[in-house]
N, C-alpha and C positions, 0 to 999 in steps of 0.2 A: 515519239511514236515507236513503240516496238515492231522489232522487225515480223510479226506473225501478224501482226497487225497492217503493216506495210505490205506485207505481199495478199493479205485477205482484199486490202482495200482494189489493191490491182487488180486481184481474179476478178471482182465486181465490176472493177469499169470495162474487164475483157467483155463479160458475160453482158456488159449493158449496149458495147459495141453489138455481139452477137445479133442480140435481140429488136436493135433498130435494123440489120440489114436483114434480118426474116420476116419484117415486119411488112413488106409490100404484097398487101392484099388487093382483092378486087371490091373496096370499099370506099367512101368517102373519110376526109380525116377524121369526121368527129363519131362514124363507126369505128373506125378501125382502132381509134385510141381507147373507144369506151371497150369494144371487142379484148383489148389487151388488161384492160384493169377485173375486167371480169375473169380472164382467164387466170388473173393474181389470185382472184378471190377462188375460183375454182380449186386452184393448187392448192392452196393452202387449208382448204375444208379438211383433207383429211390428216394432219394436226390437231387438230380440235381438242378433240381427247388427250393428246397428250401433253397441252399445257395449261395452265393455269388461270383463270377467267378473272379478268383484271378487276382491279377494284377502286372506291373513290374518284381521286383524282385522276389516275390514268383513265379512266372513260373522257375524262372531260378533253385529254390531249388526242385522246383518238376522234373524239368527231370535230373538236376542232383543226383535227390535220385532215380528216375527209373533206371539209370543206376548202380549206386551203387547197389540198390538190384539187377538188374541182376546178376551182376558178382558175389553178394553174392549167388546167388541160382548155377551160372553155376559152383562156384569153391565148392560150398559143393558137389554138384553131383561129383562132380571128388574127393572129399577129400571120401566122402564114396566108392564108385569105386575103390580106392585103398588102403584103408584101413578099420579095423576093425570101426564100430560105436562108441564103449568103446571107443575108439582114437578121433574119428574125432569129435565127437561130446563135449568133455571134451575142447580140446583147443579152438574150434571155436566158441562154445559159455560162456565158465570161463574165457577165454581168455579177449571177447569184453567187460566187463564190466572196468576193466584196463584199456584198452585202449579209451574207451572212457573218463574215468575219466581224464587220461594227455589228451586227445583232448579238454574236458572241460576247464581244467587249461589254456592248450596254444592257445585254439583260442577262447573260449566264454566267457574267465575271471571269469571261477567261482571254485571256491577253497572250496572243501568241508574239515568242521570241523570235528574234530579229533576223536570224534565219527558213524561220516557219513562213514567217511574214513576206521573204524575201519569194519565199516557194511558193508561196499563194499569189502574188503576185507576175510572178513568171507563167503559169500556169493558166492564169488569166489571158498575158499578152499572147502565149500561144495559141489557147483557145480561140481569140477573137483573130488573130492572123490567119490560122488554119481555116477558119470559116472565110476570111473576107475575101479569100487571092480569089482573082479573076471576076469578083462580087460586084453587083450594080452598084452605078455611082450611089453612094449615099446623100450626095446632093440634092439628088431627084426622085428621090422615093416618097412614098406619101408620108408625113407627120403620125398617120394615124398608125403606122403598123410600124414605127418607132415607140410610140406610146404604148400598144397592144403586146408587145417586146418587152419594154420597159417594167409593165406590172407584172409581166408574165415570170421574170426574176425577182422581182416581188415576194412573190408567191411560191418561189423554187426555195427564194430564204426562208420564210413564213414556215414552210413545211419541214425543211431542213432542220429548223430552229426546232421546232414543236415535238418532231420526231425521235430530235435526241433529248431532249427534256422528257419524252414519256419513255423512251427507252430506258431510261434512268429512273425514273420513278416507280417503272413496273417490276416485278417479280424477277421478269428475267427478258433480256430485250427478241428472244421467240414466241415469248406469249404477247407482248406488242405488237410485234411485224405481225401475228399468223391472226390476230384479232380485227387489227388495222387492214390487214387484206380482205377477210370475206365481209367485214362494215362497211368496207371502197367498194367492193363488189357488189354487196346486198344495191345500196345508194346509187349504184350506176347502172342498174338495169332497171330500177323506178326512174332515174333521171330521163333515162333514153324510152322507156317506154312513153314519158308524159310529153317527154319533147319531140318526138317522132312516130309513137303509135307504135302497134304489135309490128307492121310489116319492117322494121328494122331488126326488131328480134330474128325474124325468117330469114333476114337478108346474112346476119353474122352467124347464124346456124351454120351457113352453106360453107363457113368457115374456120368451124368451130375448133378445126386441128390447129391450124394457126393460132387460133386465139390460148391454148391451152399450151402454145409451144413457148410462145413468147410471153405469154403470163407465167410461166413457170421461171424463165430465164429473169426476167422481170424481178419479180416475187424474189427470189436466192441473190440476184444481184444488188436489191435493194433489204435483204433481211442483213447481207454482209453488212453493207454500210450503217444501218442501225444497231447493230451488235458494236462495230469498230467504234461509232460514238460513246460507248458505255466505256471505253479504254483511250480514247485517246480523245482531243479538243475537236469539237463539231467544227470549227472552219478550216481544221488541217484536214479534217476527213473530205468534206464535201468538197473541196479545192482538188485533193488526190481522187477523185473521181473524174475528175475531166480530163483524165490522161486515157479513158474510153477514146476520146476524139484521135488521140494519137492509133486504138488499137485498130480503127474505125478507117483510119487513112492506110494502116498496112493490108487491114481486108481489102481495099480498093486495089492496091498498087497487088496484090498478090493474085487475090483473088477472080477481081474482075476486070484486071488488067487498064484501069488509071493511070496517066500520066502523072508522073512523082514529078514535081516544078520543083523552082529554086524555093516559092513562098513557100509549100508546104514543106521542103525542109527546113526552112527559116527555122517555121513556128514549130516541127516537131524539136527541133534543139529547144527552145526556149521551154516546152515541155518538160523535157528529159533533165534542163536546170533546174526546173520549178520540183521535178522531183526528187532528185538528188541534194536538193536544199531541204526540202519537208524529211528527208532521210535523216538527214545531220543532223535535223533543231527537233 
């Protein structure tokens, strides 16, 4: 991974930090997540013009990633719904990095070296550490919102996977993101309309700055990481985005005055290996 490449990948997981702590609106979660993908689609309209209208095959990777994120967003709504956040959020996204890694090896042929490997790994154990300190026993949590967890990383590989295969296959990987955003967008305000009626629409209107704030942060943090798959191995990239959780824990401790524990510096060193090894390999 080149180093422009390395520091691109960073600003992205800054900006994806960013954009989850602006994200607490006065909605419920499966407003406020459709609220944010609209506002992707939003941002990204005016583009339009200035890229390239995909062809072929890359349609067919664009609605099959709309629908992969859907079911990513509808089964985290439900993995938080029934379970604690410490939970749902450790397997759903420490999990995806994994597994997009075997997806890489068995459908896109790429086999990262043994320090890449080493950093995708670490990065993992930090992620799930970061999340779990102080976290509900996992003894006694429901089955269900392990499971709802479990596909919801699924589904994080699924899109990850598909996103850099079309960013690859397209013209250029801005005419993918900016296309792939306003089809997410278009799709998720018929989604929300049929599943919740006009009076949701009203309800995220009253929001709409928010939604256009963190759709934009969104949208740029997520064009990075589809551009970096076009230059570097999709499970070194999508692993080097969970070091957001690391920018995510300095917003806390700086920002809003969090107690920094010994766990969450555990897990931020195992972070900082996992990145300093995807540097090397």
């Amino acid at each position: 991974m080149s180093a422009a490449v390395f520091v691109a990948v960073l600003a992205a997981a800054l900006m994806h930090a960013v954009w989850n702590a602006l994200i607490k609106v006065r909605l419920d979660r499966f407003a406020s997540i459709q609220l944010m993908t609209l506002g992707m689609g939003v941002a990204a309209l005016p583009a339009l013009p200035f890229v390239e209208m995909p062809h072929g095959m890359v349609w067919v990777w664009i609605l099959t990633s709309t629908a992969l994120h859907t079911g990513y967003r509808l089964f985290l709504i439900k993995a938080y719904e029934t379970g604690d956040l410490s939970l749902a959020y450790p397997l759903a996204r420490g999990t995806a990095p994994l597994l997009t890694t075997l997806g890489g090896i068995l459908l896109v042929n790429e086999v990262p070296g043994s320090l890449a490997m080493a950093g995708i790994l670490f990065l993992c154990a930090g992620t799930a550490l970061m999340s779990f300190r102080g976290g509900t026993d996992i003894g006694g949590v429901d089955r269900r919102a392990v499971g709802f967890a479990l596909v919801t990383s699924l589904f994080v590989a699924g899109y990850t996977l598909t996103d850099g295969s079309g960013a690859r296959a397209a013209s250029t990987a801005s005419s993918y993101a900016v296309w792939l955003f306003v089809v997410d967008g278009l799709w998720t305000l018929v989604l929300s309309l049929w599943l919740r009626g006009r009076p949701i629409v009203s309800s995220m209107l009253l929001e709409w700055k928010t939604g256009v704030v963190t759709g934009a942060l969104a949208a740029g943090a997520y064009w990075i990481a589809m551009w970096a798959m076009t230059k570097a191995p999709i499970a070194s990239v999508a692993a080097l985005r969970e070091t957001s959780i690391l920018f995510a824990m300095s917003i806390s401790f700086l920002a809003l005055r969090e107690r920094l524990t010994a766990w969450r510096i555990a897990a931020a060193l195992f972070i900082v290996a996992g990145v300093i090894a995807l540097r090397l390999g």
